[in-house]
C-alpha positions in Angstrom: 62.5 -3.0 -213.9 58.9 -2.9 -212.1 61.1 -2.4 -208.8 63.2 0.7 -210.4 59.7 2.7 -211.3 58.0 2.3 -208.2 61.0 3.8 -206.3 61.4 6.7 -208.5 57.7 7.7 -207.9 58.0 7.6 -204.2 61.1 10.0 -204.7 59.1 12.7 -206.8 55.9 12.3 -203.9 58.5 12.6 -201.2 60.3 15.7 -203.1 56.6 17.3 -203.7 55.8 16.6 -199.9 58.8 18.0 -198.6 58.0 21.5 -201.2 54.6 21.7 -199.6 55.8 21.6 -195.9 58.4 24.4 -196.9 55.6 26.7 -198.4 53.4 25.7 -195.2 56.1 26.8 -193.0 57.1 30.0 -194.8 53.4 31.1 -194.9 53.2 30.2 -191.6 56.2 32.3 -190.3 55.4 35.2 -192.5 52.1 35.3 -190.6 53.0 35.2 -187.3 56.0 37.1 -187.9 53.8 40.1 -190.0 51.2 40.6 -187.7 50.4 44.6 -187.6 51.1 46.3 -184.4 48.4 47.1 -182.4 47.5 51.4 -183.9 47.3 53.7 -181.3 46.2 57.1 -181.4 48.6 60.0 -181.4 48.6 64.0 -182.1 51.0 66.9 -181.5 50.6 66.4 -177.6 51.0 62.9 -177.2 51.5 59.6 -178.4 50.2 56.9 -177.2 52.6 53.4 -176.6 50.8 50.6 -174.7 47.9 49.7 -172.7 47.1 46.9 -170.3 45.0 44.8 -167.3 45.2 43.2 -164.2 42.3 40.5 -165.4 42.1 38.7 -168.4 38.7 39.7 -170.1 39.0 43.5 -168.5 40.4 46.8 -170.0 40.1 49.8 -171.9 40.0 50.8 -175.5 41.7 54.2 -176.2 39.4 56.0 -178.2 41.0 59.3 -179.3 43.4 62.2 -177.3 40.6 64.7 -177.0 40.6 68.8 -175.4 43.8 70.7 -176.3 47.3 71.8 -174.4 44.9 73.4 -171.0 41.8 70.9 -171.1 43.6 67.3 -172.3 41.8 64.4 -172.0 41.9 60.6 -172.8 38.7 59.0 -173.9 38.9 55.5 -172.7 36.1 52.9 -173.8 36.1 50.4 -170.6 35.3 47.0 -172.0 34.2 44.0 -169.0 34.8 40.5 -171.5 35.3 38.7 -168.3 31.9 36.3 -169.5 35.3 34.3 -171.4 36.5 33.6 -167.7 34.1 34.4 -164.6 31.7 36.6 -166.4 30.9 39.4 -163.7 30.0 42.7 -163.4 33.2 45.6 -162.2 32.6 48.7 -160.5 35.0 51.6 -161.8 35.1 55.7 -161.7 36.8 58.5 -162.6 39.3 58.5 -160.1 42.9 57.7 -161.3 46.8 57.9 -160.2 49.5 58.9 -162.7 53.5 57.8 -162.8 56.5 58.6 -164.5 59.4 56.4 -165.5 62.1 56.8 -163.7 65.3 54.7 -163.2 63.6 51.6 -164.9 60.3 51.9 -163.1 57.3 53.4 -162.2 56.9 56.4 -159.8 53.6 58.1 -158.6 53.5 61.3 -160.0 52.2 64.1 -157.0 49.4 66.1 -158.5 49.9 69.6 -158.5 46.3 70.1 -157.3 44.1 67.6 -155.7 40.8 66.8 -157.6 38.4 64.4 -156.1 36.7 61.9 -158.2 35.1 59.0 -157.4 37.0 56.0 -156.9 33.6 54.0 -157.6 31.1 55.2 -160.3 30.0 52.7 -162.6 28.7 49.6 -163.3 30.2 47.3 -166.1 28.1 43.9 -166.8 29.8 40.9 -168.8 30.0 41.8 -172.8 29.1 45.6 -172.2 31.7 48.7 -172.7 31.2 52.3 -171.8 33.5 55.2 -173.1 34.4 57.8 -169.9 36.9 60.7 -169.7 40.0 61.2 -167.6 41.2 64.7 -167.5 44.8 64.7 -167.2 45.6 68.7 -167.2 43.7 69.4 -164.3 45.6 68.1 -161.6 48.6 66.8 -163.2 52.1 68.8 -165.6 53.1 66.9 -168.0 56.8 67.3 -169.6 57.7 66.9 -173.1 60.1 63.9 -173.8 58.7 62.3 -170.6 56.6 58.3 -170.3 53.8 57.9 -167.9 50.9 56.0 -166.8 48.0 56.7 -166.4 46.1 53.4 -164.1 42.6 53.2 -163.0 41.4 50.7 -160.1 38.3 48.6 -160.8 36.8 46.3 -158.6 34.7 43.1 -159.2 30.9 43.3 -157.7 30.4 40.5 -155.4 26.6 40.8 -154.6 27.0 44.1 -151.2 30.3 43.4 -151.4 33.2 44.4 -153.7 36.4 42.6 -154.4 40.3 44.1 -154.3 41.2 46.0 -156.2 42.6 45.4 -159.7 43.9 47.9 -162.2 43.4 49.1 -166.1 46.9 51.1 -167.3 47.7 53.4 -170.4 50.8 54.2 -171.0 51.9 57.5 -173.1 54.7 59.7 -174.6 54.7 63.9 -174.0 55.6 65.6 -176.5 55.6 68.8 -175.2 55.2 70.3 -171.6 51.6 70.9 -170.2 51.1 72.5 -167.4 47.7 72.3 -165.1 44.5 73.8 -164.9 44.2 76.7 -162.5 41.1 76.3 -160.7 38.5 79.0 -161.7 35.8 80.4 -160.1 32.6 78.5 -159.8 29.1 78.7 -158.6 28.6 77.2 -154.8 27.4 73.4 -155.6 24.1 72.7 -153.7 23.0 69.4 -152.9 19.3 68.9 -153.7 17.2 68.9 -151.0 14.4 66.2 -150.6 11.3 67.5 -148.6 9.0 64.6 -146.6 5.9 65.0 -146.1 3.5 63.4 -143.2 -0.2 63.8 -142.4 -0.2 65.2 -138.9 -3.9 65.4 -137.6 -6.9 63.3 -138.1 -8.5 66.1 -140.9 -6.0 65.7 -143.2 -3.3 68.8 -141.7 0.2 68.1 -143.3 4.0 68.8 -141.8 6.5 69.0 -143.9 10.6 68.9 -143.0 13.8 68.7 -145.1 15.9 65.3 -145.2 19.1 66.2 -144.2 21.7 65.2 -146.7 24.4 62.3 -145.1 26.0 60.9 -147.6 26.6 62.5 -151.4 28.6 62.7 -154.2 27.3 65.4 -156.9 28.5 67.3 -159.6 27.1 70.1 -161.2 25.6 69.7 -164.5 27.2 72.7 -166.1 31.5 72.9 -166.7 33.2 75.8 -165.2 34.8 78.4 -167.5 38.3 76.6 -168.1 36.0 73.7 -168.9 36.6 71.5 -165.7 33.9 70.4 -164.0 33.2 70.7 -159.9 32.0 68.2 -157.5 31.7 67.8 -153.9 31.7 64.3 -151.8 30.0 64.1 -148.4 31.0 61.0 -146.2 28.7 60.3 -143.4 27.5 58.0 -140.8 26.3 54.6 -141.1 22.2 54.7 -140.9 21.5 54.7 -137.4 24.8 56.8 -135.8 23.6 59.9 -137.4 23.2 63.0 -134.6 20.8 66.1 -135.0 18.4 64.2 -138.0 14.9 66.1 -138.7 11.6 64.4 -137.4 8.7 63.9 -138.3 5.6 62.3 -136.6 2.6 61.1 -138.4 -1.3 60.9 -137.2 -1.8 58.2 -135.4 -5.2 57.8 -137.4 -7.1 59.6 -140.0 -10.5 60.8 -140.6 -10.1 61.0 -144.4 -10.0 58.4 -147.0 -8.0 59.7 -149.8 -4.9 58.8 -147.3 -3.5 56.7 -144.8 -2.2 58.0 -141.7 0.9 56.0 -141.8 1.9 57.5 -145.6 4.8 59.6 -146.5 5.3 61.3 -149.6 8.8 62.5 -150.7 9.6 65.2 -153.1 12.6 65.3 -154.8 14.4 68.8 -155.9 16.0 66.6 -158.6 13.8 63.6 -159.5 16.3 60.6 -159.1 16.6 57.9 -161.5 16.6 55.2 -158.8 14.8 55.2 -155.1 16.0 52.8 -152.2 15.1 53.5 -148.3 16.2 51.7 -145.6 15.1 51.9 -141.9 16.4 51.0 -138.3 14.9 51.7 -134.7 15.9 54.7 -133.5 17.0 53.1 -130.3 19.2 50.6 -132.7 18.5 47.1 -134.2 18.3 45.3 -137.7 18.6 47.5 -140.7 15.8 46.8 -142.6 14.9 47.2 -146.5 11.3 49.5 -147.5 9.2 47.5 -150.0 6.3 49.2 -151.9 7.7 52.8 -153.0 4.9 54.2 -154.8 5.7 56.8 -157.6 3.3 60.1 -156.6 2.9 63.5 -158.1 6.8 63.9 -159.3 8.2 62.1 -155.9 7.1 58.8 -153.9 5.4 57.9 -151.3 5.7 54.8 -148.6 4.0 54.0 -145.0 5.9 54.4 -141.9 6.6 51.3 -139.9 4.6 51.6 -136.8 7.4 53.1 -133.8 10.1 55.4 -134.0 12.8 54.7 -136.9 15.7 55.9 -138.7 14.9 56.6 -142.0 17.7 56.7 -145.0 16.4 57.7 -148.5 19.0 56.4 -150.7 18.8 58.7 -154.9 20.6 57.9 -157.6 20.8 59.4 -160.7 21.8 58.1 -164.0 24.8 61.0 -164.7 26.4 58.8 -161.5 25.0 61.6 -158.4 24.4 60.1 -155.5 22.7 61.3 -152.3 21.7 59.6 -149.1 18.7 61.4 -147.1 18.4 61.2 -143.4 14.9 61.4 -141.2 13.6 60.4 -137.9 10.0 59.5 -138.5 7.2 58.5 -136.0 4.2 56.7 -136.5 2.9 55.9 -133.0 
């Protein structure tokens, strides 16, 4: 009888058991199943349908389709979370490449004007994000019914030296056909110019000469009337293989105590953000690195390394301008 009771209890635990499990399971499936899809903006213009990375850790957030049918825009929010798997810091720009599918796959779209941006802009440490603004009217038509991608190329910093290049993609719907930006008229942009300054007799006289600009990327600070915004890029020699650089020489001693002989002061149309100069002998040799830039009067100043060098002032600015100055100076 004892025997009969016991067995008819393990059949009612087994039965409740085997009810749990199925609950478990269908909770279970409901939520994996019901997950929401990820939300992505959309307006009358476009819709947006995925977006995506190279690296685990590293992509973009779209933040909202901004401008209108002549100035559109996507507001990206780059965000670096490689700290989960490497942890280090990417270099990014503005520059990007758009492509259409076609037959099943990707093709680059040709822009129907060519705007320059910079390929690298930006630094992005570990757990940081930054929000930046790719214009896609101004060199690109769009047509309605159409899906591209836009892709961006971001590199990993590997102390000087930069790794390959890896990419960031959004991918979108048209909804209706957008043409591109003319190009407007716009003020000449002018690269600031740096003036050096060197104490040049014993009494205290001064010269003065402009840095040459050999290197730059700037972009004026006000948009044009169609609301794009105009930039020019300079590539130039390596420091040391530049031809026709202004000199400067120096006193080779001074008379007056408020100064030495050796110092030169810089002054900056556009105070810079960041300062780094670099020097090699004019007749060639190691590039070397300037320690002890002094901030003076709205510029800098630093001594001259005794001989004839190559001098390369290298401004930053926190907007992402960037200009490399060239001098030949002469402390003898």
């Amino acid at each position: 009888m004892m025997k009969r009771k016991v067995s008819a209890i393990w059949v009612v635990v087994l039965a409740l058991i085997a009810i749990a499990a199925c609950a478990f399971a269908a909770v279970t499936y409901y939520r994996c199943e019901k997950q929401p899809e990820p939300q992505f903006p959309e307006n009358e213009l476009l819709r947006i349908l995925d977006a995506g990375s190279d690296a685990e850790g590293v992509g973009f957030e779209v933040m909202r389709i901004g401008g209108g049918s002549v100035n559109l825009r996507l507001d990206l929010r780059w965000k670096n979370d490689s700290g989960k798997t490497i942890g280090k810091t990417i270099a990014y720009g503005q520059a990007f490449e758009l492509y259409q599918m076609k037959d099943g796959g990707w093709q680059k779209v040709t822009p129907a004007r060519q705007v320059d941006y910079p390929a690298i802009q930006y630094s992005l440490p570990s757990g940081m994000d930054n929000e930046l603004s790719y214009d896609l009217t101004a060199p690109y038509n769009l047509i309605a019914g159409e899906r591209y991608r836009l892709q961006t190329e971001f590199r990993y910093e590997e102390g000087t030296e930069y790794s390959e290049p890896m990419a960031n993609w959004v991918e979108f719907e048209v909804k209706m056909n957008l043409l591109y930006k003319e190009a407007q008229p716009s003020d000449p942009i002018t690269i600031p110019e740096l003036q050096v300054n060197a104490m040049s007799g014993a009494m205290g006289e001064t010269d003065e000469i402009t840095a040459s600009p050999c290197a730059f990327y700037w972009q004026s600070p006000e948009p044009n009337e169609d609301g794009t915004m105009s930039s020019i890029i300079g590539c130039g020699p390596a420091i040391g293989e530049e031809t026709s650089l202004p000199e400067i020489t120096a006193a080779a001693e001074g008379l007056i105590s408020h100064r030495k002989s050796s110092e030169i002061r810089l002054y900056f149309e556009v105070q810079p953000d960041t300062v780094r100069i670099q020097c090699v002998p004019q007749n060639g040799g190691e590039v070397e690195t300037i320690t002890g830039i002094l901030p003076y009067d709205g510029g800098c100043a630093f001594d001259l390394k005794s001989g004839s060098f190559v001098y390369r002032v290298i401004a930053e600015w926190d907007d992402g301008n960037r200009v490399e100055y060239g001098f030949i100076g002469k402390w003898l």
